[in-house]
MILUMPA-63716 format. One record per residue: residue number from 0; residue in one letter; x, y, z of N, C-alpha, C, O in turn. Coordinates in Angstrom, 1 decimal, padded with zeros to 4 digits. Each point is the difference from the previous one (the first is absolute). Example, Ala and Ser with C-alpha at 12.3 -4.5 7.8 and 13.67 -1.06 7.14 Angstrom:
2
[0, "A", [013.2, -005.7, 007.8], [-000.9, 001.2, 000.0], [000.9, 001.2, 000.0], [001.0, 000.0, 000.7]],
[1, "S", [-001.4, 001.1, -001.4], [000.9, 001.1, 000.0], [-000.8, 001.1, 000.8], [000.5, 001.1, 000.1]],
This chain:
96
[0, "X", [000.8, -001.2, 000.0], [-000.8, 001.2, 000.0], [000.9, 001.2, 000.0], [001.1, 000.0, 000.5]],
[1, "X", [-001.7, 001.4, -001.2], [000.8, 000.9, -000.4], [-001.1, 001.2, 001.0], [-001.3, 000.0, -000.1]],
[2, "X", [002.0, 000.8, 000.9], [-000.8, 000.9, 000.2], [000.7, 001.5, 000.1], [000.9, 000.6, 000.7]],
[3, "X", [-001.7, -000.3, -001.6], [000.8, 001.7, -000.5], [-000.7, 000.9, 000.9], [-001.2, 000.4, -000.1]],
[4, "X", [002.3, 000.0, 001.0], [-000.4, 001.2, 000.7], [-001.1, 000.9, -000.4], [-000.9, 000.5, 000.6]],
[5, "X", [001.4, -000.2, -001.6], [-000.5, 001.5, -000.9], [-001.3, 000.1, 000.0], [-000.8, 001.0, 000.1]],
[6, "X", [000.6, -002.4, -000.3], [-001.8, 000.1, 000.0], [-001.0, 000.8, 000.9], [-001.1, 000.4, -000.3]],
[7, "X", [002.0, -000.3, 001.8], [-000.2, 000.3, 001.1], [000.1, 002.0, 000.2], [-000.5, 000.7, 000.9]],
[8, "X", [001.3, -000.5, -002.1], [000.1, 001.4, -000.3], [001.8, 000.2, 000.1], [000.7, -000.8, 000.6]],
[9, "X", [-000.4, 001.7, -001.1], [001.5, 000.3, 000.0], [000.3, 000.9, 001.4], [001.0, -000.4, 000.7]],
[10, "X", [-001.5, 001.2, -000.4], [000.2, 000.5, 001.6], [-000.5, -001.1, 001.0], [-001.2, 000.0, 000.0]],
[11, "X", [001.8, -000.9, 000.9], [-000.8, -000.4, 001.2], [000.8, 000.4, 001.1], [001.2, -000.1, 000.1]],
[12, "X", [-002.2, 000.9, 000.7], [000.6, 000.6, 001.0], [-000.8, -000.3, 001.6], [000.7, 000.0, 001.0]],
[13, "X", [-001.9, -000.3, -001.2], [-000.5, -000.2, 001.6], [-000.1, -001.3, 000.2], [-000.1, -000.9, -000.9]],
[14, "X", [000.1, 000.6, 002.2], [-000.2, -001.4, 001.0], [-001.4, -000.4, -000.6], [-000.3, -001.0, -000.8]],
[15, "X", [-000.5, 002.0, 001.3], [-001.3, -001.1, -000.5], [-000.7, 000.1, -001.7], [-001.0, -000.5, -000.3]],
[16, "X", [001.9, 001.2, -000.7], [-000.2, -000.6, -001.3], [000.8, -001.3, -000.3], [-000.4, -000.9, -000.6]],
[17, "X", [001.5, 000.9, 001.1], [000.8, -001.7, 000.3], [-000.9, -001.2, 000.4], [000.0, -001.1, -000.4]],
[18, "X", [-000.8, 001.7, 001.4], [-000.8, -001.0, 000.4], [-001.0, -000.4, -000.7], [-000.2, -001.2, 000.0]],
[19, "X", [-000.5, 002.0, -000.7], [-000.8, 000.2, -000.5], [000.2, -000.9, -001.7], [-000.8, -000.9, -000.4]],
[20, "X", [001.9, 001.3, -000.1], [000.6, -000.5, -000.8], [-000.2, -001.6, 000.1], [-000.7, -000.7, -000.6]],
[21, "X", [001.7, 000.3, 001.7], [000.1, -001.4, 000.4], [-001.5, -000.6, 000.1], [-000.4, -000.8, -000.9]],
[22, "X", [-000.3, 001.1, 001.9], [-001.4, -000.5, 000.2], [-000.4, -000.4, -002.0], [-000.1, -001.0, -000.6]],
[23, "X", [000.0, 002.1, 000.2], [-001.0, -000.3, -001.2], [000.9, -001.1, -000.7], [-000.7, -000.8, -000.6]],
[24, "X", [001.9, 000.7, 000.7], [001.2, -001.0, -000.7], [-000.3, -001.4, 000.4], [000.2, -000.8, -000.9]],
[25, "X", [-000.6, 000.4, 001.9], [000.0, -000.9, 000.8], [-000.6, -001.2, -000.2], [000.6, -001.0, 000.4]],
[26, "X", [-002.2, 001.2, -001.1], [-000.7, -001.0, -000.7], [001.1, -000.4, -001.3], [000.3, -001.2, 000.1]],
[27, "X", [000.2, 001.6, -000.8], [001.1, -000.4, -000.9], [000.7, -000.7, 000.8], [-000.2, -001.2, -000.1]],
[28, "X", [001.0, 001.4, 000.8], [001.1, -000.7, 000.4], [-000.5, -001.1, 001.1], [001.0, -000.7, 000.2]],
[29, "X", [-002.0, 000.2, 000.5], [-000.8, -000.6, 000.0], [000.1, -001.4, -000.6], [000.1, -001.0, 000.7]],
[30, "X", [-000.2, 001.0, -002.7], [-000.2, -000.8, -000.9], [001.2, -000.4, -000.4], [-000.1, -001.0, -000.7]],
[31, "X", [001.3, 001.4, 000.9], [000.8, -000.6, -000.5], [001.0, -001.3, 001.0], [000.1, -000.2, 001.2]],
[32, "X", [000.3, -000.5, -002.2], [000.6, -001.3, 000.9], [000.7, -000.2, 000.3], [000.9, 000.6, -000.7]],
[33, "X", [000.0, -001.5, 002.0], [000.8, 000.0, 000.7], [001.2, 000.2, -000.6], [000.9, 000.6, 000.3]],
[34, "X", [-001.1, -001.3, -001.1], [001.6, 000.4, -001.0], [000.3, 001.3, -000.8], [001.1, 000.3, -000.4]],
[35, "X", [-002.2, 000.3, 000.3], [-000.1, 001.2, -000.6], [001.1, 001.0, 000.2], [-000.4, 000.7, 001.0]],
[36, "X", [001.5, -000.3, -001.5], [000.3, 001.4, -000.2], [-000.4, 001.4, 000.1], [-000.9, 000.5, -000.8]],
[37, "X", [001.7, 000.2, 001.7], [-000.9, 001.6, -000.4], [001.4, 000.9, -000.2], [000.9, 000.0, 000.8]],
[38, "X", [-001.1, 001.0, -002.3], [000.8, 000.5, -000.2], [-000.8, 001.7, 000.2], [-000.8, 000.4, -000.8]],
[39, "X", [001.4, 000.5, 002.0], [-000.3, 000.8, -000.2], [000.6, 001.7, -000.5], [000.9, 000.6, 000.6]],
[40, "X", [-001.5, -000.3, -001.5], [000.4, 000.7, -001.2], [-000.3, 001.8, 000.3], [-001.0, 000.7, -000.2]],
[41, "X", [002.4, -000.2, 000.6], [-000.2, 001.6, 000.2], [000.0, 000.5, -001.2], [000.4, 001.2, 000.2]],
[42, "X", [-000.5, -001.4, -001.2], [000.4, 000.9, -001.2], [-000.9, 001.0, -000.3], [-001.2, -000.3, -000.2]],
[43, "X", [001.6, 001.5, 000.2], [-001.1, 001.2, -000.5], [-000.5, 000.6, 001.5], [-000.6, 001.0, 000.0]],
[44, "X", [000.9, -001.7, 001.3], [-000.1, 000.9, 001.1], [000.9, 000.8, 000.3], [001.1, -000.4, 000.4]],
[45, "X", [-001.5, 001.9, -000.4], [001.0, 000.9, 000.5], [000.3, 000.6, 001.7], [000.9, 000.7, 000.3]],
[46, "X", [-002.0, -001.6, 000.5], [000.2, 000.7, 001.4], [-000.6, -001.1, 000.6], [-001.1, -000.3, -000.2]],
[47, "X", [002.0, -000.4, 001.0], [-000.6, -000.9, 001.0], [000.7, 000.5, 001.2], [001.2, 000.4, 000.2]],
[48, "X", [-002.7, -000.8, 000.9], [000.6, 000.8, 001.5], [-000.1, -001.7, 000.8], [-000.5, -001.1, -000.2]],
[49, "X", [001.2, 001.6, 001.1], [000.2, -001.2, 000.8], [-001.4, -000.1, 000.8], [-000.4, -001.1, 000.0]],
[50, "X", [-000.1, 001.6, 000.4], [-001.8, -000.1, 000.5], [-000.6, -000.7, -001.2], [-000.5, -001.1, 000.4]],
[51, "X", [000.4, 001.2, -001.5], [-000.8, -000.6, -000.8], [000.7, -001.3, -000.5], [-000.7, -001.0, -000.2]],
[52, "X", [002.0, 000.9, -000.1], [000.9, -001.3, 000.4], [-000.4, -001.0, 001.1], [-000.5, -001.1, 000.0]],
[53, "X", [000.7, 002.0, 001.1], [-000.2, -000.9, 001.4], [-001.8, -000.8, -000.4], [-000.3, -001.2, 000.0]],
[54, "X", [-000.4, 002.0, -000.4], [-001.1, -000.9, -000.2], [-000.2, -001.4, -001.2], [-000.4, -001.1, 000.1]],
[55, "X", [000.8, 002.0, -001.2], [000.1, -000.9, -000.8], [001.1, -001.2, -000.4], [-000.3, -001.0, -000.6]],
[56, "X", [001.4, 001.3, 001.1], [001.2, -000.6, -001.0], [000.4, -000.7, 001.6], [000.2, -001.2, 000.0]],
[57, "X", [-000.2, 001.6, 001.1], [000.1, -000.9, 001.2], [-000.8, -001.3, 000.3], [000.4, -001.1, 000.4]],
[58, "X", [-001.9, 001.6, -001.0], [-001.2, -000.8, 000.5], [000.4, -001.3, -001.3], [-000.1, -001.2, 000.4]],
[59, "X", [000.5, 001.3, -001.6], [000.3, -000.8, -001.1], [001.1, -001.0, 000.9], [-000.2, -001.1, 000.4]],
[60, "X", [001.4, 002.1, -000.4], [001.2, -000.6, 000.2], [-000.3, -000.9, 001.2], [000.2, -001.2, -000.2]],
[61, "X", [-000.8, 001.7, 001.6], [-000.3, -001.4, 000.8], [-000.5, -001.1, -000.4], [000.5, -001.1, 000.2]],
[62, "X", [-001.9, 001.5, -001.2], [-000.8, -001.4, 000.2], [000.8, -000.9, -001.5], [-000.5, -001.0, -000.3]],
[63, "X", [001.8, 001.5, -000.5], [000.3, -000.7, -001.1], [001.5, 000.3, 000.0], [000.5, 000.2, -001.1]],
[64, "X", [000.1, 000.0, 002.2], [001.6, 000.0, -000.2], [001.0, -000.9, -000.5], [001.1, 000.4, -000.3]],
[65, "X", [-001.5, -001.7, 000.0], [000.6, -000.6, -000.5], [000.1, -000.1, -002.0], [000.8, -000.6, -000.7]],
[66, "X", [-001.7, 001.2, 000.4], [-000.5, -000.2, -001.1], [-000.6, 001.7, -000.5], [-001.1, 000.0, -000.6]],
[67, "X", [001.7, 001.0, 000.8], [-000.3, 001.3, -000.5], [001.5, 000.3, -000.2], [000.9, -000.3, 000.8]],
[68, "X", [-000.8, 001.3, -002.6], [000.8, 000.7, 000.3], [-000.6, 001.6, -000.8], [-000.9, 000.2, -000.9]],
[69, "X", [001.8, 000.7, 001.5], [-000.1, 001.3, -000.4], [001.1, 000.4, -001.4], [001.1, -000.3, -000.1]],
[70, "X", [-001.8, 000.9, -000.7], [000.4, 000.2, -001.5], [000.1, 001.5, 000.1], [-000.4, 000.6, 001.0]],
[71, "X", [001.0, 000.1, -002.4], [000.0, 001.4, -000.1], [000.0, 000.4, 001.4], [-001.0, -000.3, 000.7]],
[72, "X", [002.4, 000.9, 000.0], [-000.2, 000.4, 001.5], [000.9, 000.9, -000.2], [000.5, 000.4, 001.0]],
[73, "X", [000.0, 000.2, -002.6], [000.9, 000.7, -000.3], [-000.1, 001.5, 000.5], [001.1, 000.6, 000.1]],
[74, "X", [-002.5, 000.1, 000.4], [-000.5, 001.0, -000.1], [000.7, 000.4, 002.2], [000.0, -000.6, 001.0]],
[75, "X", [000.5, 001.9, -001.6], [000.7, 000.1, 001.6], [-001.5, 000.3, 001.0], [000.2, 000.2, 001.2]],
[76, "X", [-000.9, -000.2, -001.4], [-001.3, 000.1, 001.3], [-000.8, -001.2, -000.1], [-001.0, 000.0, 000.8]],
[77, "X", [001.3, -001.3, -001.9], [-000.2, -001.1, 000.4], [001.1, -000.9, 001.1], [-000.1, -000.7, 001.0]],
[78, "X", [001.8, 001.3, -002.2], [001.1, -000.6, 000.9], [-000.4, 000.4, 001.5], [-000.5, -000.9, 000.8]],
[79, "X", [000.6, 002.1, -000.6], [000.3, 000.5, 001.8], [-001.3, -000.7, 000.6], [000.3, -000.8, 000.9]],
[80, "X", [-001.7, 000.8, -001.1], [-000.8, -000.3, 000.4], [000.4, -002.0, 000.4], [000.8, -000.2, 001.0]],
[81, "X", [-001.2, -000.6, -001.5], [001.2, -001.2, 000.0], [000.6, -000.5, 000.8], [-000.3, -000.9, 000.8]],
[82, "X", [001.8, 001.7, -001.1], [000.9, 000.7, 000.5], [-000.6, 000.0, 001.7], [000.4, -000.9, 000.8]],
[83, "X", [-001.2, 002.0, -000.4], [-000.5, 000.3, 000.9], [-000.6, -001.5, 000.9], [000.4, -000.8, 000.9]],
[84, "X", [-001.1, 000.8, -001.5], [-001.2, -001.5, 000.4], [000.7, -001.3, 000.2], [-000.4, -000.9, 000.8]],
[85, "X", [001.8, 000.8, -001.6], [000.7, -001.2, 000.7], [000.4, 000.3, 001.2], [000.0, -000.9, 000.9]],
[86, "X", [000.6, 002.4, -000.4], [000.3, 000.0, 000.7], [-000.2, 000.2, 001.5], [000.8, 000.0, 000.9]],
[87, "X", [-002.0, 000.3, -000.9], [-001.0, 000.1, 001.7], [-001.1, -001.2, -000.1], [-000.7, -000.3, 000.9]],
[88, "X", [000.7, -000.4, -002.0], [-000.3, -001.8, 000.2], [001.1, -001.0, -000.3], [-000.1, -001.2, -000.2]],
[89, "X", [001.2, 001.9, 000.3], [001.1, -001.2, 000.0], [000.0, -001.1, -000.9], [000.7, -001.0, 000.1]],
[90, "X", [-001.4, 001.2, -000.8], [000.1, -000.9, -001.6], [000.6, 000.4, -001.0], [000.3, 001.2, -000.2]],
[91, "X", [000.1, -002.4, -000.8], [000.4, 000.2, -001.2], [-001.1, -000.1, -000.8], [-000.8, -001.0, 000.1]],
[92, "X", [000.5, 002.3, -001.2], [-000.8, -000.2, -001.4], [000.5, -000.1, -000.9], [000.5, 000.9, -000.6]],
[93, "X", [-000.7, -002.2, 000.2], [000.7, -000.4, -001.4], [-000.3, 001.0, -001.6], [-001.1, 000.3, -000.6]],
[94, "X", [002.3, -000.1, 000.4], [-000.3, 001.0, -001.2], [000.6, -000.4, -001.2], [001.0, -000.6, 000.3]],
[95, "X", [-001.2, 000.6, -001.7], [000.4, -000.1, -000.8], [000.8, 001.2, -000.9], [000.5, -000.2, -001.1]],
């Protein structure tokens, strides 16, 4: 499974459009199978804030860490954001 940020809008900036985001995402992700892959795809977002990260890209990366990775992360307020989020959850996000 491919999930392009952008769809979500190119600015995400607040906690609860993250959430909000995620919630509606959910029934999707849901249907897919255990073996399934998720490749998630920043390209064409210009502003990601760690509030709308923490919602969305945290709530992913827990429930599918083994089997998610992050694409297009070239953009510096995707990098820092990231960046950020590994580092006050002490994880690695796999990036391509």
């Amino acid at each position: 499974m491919r999930i392009e940020i952008k769809k979500f809008g190119t600015t995400l900036i607040s906690r609860q459009d993250g959430k909000e985001a995620y919630a509606a995402f959910l029934p999707l992700l849901n249907s897919i199978s255990p073996e399934e892959y998720i490749e998630v795809d920043f390209d064409g977002v210009i502003t990601l804030t760690p509030s709308w990260a923490d919602e969305f890209i945290m709530s992913l990366y827990k429930r599918y860490a083994s089997r998610i990775l992050f694409v297009n992360v070239e953009n510096s307020s995707v990098k820092a954001t990231l960046d950020f989020l590994e580092k006050i959850n002490n994880v690695r996000l796999p990036r391509k």
